[in-house]
N, C-alpha and C positions, 0 to 999 in steps of 0.2 A: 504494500500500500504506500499512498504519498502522504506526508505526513496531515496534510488539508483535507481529507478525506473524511469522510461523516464518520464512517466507523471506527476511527482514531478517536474520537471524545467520545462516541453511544456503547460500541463494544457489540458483539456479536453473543447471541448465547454459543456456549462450548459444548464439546470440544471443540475448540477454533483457536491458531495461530496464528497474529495479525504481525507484519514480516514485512518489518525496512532494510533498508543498505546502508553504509554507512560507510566512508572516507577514512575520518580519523579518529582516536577513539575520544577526541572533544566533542567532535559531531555527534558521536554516538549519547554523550551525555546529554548535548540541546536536546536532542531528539526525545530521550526517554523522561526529562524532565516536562519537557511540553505536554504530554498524555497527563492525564485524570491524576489524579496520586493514587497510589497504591501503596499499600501495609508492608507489602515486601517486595523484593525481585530479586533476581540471580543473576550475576556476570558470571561472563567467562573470559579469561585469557589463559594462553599459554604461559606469559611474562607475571610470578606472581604481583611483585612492585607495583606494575603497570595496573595491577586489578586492585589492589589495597590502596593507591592513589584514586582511581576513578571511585571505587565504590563509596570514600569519604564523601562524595562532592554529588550522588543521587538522591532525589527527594523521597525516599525512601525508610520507612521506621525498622526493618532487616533487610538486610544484605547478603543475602550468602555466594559467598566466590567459590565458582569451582563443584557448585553442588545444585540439587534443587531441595533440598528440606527448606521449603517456604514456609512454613509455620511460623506466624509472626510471633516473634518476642512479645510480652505482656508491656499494655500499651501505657506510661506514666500520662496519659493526656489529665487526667484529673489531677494529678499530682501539680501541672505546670499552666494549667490553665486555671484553675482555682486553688490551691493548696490551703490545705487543712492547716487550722489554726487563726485566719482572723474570718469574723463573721461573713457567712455570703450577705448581701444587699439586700433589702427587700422594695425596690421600687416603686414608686405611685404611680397608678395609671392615669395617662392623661397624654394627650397627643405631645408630642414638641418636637419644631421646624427644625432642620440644621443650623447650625451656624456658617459664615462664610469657609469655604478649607483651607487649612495652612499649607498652599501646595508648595510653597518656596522653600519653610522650614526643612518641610518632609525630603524636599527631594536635594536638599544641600544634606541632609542626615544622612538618608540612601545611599548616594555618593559616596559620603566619607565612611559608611558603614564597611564597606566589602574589603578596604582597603586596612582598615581598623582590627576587622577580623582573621585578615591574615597574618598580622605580627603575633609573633608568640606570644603565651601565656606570660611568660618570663617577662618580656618586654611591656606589658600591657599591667603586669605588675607593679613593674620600676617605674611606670608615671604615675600611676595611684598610688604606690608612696612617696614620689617625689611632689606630687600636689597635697598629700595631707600632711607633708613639711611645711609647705607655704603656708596652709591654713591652721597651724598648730598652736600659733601663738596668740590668735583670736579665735578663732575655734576649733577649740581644743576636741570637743565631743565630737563633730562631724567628721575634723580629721581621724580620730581614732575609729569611725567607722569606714572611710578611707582605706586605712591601714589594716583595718581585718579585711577590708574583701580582697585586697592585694594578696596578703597573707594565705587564704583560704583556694585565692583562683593556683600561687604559685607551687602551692602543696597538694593541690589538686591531678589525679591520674586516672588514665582510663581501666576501667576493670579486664584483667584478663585469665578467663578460665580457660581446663582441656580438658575434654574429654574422650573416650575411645572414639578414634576415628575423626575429631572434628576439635577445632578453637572458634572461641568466642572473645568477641573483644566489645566490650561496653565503653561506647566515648558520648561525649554533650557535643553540641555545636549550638549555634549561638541561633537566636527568633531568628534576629532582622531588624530592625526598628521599632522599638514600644515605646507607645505615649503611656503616661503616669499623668492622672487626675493626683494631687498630690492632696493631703490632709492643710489644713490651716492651724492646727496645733501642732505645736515643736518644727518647724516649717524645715528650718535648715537640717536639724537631724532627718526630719523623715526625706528627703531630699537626698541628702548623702548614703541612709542606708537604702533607697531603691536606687542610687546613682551606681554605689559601689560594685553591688553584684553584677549588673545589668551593664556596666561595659568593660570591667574584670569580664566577661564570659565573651565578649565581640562583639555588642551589641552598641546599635545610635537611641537615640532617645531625644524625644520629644515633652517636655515638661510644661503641664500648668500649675507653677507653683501657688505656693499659701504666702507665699513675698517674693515679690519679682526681685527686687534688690539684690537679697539674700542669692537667689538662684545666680543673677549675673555675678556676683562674686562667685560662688563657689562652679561656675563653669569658667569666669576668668583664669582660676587659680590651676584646674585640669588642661585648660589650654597651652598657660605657663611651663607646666608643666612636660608637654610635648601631645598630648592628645588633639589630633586633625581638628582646627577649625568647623565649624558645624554641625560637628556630630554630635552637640546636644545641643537643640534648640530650645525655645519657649513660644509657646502659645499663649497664646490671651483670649478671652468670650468666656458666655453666659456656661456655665458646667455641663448643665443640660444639654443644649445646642450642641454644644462644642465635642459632646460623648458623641452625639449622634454625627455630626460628620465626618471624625474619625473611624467610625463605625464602619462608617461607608468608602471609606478609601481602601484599594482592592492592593495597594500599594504600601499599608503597614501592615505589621504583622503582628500585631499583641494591642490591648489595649488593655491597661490598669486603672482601677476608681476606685477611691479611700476616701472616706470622709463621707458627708452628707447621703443620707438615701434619696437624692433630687434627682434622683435618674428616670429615665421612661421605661416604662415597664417592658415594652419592646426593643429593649436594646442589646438582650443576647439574641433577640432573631436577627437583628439587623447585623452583630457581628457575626453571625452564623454565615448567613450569606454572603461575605467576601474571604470567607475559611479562616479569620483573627482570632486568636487566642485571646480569651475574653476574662479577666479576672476583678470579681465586684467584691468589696468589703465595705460595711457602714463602720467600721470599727475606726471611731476617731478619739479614742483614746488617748491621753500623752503618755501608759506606760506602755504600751505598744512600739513606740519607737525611744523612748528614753529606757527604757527597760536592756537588760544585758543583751547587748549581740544586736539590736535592734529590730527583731524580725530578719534578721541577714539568711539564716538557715533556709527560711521560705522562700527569698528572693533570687536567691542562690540557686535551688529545682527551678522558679517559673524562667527565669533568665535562659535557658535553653532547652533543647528537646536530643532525647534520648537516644542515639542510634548502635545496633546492635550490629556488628558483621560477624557473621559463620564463617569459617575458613576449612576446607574439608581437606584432609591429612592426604599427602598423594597428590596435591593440585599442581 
């Protein structure tokens, strides 16, 4: 088939194998990325390298090279889309219009997101600590949430089991871009511990904070630092609104909301329908983020999604 072909997005009932060509094995990645997503899929190569580099980089929640046990790995979507531990939302019903879209913020985030994501762990470390130096001496508390997520991203490994006949390798990779509705109490802690996790893991981030101020300092301070220009922006507008037209943008990939239950009731359908990882909490509490560790363990799961590769013995 060509890849523009109806039954490339509908799917055929099976048994049926739907069979493109492919150049290079770049090619071969647009190509299977572009289809519907799927829970799993199988490479093959001769070259193992060649197949443990492509298979990090498919949109895929397993992987297995060299084999077909497609049996997806057990799926963390709950774990990273709402995580256990602050309250879920319970929204009022009641219509509410979009607000205007930040397409400027978002797509200067985008940009510097892919390029952000590929420096290492290590490296992505050493500016998160070297920003919650800068901010140590007037904020003391946000840096030291800084400095745990550095901490926690540079000690951070991927799991690796064997079994007869077969290895499994457990690694994170980062959303993409998440906005963060941020809480109005403790503005700059809760700030810095969804800041730390969420780009310790590779991710851009788009923020409506609870003090615009605050937020321009402590993104000045990360930029100082050596973290690419744009890659956290700020938005402005009505909470509400502003939920909903991020909702709607098919071009971020997470959306976070702490604080106020002003949400519309229909705004996990709305995220549903551009495939956003959606996570609501009413929990505006100040020991929720002044509290040890800040909530950092939770933000740490939602900040990425889980990928599993099988590696079969012989390949």
């Amino acid at each position: 088939l060509a890849p523009a072909m109806p039954e490339m997005e509908t799917g055929l009932p099976g048994p049926v194998l739907l069979s493109m060509t492919f150049r290079t094995p770049a090619e071969a990645i647009r190509l299977a990325n572009a289809t519907p997503p799927a829970p799993a899929a199988s490479l093959w190569s001769e070259t193992l390298s060649t197949a443990l580099d492509l298979a990090t980089t498919l949109e895929a929640g397993t992987v297995c090279v060299n084999g077909t046990d497609l049996e997806p790995a057990p799926d963390p979507l709950e774990l990273w889309q709402r995580p256990a531990g602050l309250a879920p939302a319970r929204p009022v019903a009641r219509p509410v219009a979009a607000a205007a879209v930040p397409s400027a913020a978002l797509t200067t985030a985008r940009r510097a997101q892919s390029g952000w994501a590929g420096r290492s762990t290590t490296e992505r470390a050493a500016i998160l600590n070297r920003a919650a130096t800068r901010l140590a001496e007037s904020a003391e508390a946000p840096a030291a949430r800084l400095a745990g997520a550095a901490g926690a991203a540079a000690t951070a490994s991927a799991a690796w089991a064997e079994t007869p006949g077969r290895a499994t390798l457990t690694r994170h990779r980062p959303l993409g871009v998440i906005a963060a509705l941020c809480p109005e109490v403790a503005p700059v802690l809760a700030m810095a511990s969804i800041l730390g996790p969420v780009l310790a893991a590779g991710n851009g981030a788009l923020l409506h904070p609870g003090n615009t101020a605050e937020a321009e300092a402590l993104i000045a301070a990360l930029e100082a630092a050596g973290m690419p220009k744009g890659l956290v922006g700020i938005v402005s507008g009505p909470r509400a609104a502003l939920a909903c037209a991020l909702a709607a943008r098919v071009d971020l990939d997470a959306l976070w909301c702490f604080g106020p239950g002003d949400l519309p009731e229909d705004l996990p359908a709305r995220a549903a329908a551009t495939g956003k990882a959606l996570w609501l909490s009413e929990d505006g509490a100040s020991e929720t983020w002044t509290g040890p560790g800040g909530a950092s363990d939770l933000f740490r799961v939602a900040a990425g999604r889980r990928q599993t590769l099988r590696l079969s013995w012989g390949a």
